[in-house]
NUTOR-921149 format. One record per residue (C-alpha): x, y, z; residue number from 1. Coordinates in steps of 0.25 Angstrom, whole numbers, plus 5000, padded with zeros to 4 digits. Example, Ala and Ser with C-alpha at 12.3 -4.5 7.8 and 13.67 -1.06 7.14 Angstrom:
residues 2
+------+------+------+-----+
:   xx :   yy :   zz :   n :
+------+------+------+-----+
: 5049 : 4982 : 5031 :   1 :
: 5055 : 4996 : 5029 :   2 :
+------+------+------+-----+
***
This chain:
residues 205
+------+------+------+-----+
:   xx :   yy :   zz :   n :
+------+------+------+-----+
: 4833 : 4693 : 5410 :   1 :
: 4844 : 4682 : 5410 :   2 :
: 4858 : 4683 : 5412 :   3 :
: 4870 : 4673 : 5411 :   4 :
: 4886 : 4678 : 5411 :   5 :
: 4898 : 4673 : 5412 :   6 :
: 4913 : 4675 : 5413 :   7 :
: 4928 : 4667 : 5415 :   8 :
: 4935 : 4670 : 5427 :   9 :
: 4949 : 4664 : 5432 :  10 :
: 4946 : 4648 : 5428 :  11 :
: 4932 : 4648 : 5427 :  12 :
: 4920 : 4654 : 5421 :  13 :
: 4908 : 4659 : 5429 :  14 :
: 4892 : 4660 : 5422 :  15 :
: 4879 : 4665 : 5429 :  16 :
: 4866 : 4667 : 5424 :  17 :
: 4852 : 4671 : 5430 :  18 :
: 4842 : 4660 : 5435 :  19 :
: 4829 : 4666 : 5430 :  20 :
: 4820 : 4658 : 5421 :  21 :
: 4811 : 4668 : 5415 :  22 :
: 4800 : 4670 : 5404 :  23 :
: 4794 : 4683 : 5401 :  24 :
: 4791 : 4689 : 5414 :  25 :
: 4791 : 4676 : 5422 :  26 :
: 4802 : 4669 : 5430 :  27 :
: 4801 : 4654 : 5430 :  28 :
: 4812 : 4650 : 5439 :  29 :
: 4825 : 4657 : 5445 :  30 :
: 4834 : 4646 : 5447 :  31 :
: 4837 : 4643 : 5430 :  32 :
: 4851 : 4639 : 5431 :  33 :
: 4854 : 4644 : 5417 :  34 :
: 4871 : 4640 : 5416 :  35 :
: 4872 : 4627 : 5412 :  36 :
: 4881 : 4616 : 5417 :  37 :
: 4887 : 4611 : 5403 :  38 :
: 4897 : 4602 : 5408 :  39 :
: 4907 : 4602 : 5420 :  40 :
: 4915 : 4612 : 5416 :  41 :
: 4905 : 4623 : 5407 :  42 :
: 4892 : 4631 : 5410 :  43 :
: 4882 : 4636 : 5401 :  44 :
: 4876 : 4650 : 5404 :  45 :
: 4863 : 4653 : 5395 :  46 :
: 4851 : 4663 : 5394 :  47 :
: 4843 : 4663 : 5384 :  48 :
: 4827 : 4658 : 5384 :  49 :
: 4825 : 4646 : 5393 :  50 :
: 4821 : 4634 : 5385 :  51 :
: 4833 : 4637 : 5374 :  52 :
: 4843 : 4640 : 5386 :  53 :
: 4838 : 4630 : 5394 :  54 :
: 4839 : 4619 : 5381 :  55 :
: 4850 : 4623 : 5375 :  56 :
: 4860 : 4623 : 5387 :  57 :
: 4855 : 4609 : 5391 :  58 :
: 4856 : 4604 : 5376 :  59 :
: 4872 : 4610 : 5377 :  60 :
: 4874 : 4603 : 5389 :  61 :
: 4870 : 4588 : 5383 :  62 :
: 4879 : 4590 : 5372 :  63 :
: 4891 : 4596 : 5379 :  64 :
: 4889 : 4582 : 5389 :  65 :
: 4885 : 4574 : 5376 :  66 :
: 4900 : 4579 : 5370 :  67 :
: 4908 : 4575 : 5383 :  68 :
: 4898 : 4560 : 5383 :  69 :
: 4903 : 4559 : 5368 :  70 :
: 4917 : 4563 : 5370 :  71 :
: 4922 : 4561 : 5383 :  72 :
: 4927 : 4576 : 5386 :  73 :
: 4918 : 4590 : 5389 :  74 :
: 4917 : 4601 : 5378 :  75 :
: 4927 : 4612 : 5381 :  76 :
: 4921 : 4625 : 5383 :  77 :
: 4923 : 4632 : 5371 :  78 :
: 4918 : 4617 : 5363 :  79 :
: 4903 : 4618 : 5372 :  80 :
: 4904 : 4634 : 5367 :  81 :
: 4905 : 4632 : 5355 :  82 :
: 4896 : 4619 : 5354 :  83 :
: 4886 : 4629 : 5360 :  84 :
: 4888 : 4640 : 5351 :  85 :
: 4885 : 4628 : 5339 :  86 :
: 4873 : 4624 : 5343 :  87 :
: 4867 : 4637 : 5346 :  88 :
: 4872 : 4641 : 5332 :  89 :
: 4864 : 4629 : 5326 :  90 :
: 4851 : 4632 : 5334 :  91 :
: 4853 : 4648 : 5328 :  92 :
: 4851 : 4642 : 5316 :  93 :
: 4838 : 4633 : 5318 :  94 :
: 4831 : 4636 : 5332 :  95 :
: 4843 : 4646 : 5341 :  96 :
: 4843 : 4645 : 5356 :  97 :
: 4839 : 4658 : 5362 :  98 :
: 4850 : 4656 : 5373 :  99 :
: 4865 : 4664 : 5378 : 100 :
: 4874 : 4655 : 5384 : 101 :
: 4887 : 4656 : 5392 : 102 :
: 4897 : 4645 : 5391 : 103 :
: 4907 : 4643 : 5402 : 104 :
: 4917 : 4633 : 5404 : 105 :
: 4930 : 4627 : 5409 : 106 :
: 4940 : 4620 : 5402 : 107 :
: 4954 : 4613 : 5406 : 108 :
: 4961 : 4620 : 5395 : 109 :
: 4955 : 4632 : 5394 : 110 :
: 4949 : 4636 : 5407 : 111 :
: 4936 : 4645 : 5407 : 112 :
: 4927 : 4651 : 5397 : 113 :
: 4915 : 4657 : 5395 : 114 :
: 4907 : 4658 : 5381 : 115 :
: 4897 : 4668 : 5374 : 116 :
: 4887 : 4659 : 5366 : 117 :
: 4875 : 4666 : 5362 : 118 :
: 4862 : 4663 : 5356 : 119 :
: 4866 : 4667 : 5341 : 120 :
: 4879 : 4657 : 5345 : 121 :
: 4888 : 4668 : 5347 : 122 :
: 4899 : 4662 : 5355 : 123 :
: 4912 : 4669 : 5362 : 124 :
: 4922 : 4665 : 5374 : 125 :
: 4922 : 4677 : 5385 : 126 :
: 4926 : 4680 : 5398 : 127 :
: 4913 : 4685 : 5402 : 128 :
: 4899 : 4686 : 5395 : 129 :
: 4882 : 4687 : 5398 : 130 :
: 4869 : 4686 : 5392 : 131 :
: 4855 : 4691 : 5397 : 132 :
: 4850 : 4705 : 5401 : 133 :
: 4860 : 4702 : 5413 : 134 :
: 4871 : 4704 : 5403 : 135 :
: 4872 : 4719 : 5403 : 136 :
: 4875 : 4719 : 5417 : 137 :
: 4884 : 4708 : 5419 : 138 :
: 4893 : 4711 : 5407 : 139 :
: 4894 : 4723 : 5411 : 140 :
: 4897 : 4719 : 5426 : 141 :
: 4908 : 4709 : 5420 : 142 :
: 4914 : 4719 : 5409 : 143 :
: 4917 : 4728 : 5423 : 144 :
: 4921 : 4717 : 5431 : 145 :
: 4925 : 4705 : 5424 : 146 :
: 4940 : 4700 : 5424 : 147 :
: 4949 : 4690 : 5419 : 148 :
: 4952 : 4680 : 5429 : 149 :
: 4941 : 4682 : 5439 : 150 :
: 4941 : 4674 : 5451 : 151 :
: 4927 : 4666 : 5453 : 152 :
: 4926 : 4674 : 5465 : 153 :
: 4926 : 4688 : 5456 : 154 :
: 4918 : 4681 : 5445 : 155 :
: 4907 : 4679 : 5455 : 156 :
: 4906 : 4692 : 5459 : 157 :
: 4904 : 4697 : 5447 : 158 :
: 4894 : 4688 : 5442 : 159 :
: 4889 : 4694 : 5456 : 160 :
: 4891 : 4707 : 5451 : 161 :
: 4883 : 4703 : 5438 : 162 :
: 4870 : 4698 : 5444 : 163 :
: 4868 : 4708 : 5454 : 164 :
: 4869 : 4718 : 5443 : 165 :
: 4860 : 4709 : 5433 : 166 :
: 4849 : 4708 : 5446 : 167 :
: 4851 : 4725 : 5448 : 168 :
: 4850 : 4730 : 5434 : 169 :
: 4841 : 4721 : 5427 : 170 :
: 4825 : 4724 : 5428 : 171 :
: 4823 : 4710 : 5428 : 172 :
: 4835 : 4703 : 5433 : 173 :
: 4835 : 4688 : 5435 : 174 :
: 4837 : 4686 : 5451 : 175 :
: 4846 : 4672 : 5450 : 176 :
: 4859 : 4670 : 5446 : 177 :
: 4868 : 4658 : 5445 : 178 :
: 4884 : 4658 : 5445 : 179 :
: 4891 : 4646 : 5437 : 180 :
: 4906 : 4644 : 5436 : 181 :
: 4915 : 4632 : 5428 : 182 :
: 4930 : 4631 : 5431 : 183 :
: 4939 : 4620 : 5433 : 184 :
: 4931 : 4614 : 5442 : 185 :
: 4918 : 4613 : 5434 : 186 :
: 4906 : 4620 : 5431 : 187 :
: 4897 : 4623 : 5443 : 188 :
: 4886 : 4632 : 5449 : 189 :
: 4895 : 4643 : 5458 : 190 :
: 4882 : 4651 : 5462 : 191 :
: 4869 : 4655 : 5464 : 192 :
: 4864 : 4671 : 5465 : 193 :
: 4850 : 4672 : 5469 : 194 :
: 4841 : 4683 : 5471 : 195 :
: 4840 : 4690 : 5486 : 196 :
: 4824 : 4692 : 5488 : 197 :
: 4820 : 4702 : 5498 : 198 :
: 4817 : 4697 : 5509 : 199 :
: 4809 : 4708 : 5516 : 200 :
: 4797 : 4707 : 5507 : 201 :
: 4788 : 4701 : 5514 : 202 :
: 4779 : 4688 : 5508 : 203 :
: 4765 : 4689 : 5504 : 204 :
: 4758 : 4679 : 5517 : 205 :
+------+------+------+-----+
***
């Protein structure tokens, strides 16, 4: 049951996705930080199944660092969008990546931006977008309350909003969330939204 959106507010551009690590009915860990770190100023949102997601984020990562070794300055945004959506074309055509991704990014010319890029290497530029069963809720969530020029402030209490109605109407609903943001001052981790167990059940001595 994974989940990852996104949207652009006023100067920066906000991502969160669940934590889980899952296979078939197990949980493997809850702390799967799945929004990558591509450089300082871009964040890479996936879902997907783990070994390609997990892969093919890392292996975007090296080549986006690899292009700024080479050249002495960072892909713009819509350059690491597009050089994403390229290689996941190629891979359609051989072995595809089973993986959704959410690229979000912060540019001195252009400000913010948030891209679409999915497995079949669709690719847009939106203001707000999801992937996973958590989708249905959070899009919805954001259609009603999303606006342009959110302040951080707002933007976090609708991604809020989002994953307390992901954890309530989902049979299966991934406990952990975490809350990325990149704006001028760089891409960086704003958050973490963890489960509240119940404390009154008593242990098993």
């Amino acid at each position: 049951m994974e989940c990852v959106f996104g949207l652009v507010g006023n100067g920066f551009a906000l991502v969160v996705a669940d934590t889980s690590a899952v296979n078939s009915i197990l949980v493997h860990k809850s702390n799967e930080d799945k929004i990558m770190v591509l450089d300082s100023h871009k964040l890479l949102g996936a879902s997907g199944e783990s070994g390609d997601r997990v892969q093919f984020t890392e292996y975007i990562q090296k080549n986006v660092s690899l292009y700024q070794f080479r050249n002495g300055i960072p892909l713009t945004t819509v350059a690491a969008a597009n050089f994403t959506r390229g290689e996941l074309a190629t891979a359609l055509r051989k072995n595809p990546y089973s993986v959704n991704l959410l690229l979000a990014g912060y540019d001195k010319e252009t400000g913010p931006s948030l891209y679409y890029i999915d497995y079949i290497a669709t690719l847009h530029k939106i203001d707000k977008g999801a992937f996973g069963y958590g989708s249905y809720f959070s899009l919805a969530m954001m259609d009603r309350h999303f606006h342009s020029g959110m302040s951080v402030e707002d933007a976090v209490n609708l991604a809020d909003k989002c994953i307390m109605e992901i954890r309530s109407r989902l049979v299966v609903a991934p406990p952990n969330f975490v809350i990325k943001i990149v704006d001028s001052k760089g891409a960086r981790t704003f958050a973490w939204r963890e489960s509240i167990k119940d404390a009154s059940v008593p242990s098993i001595a």
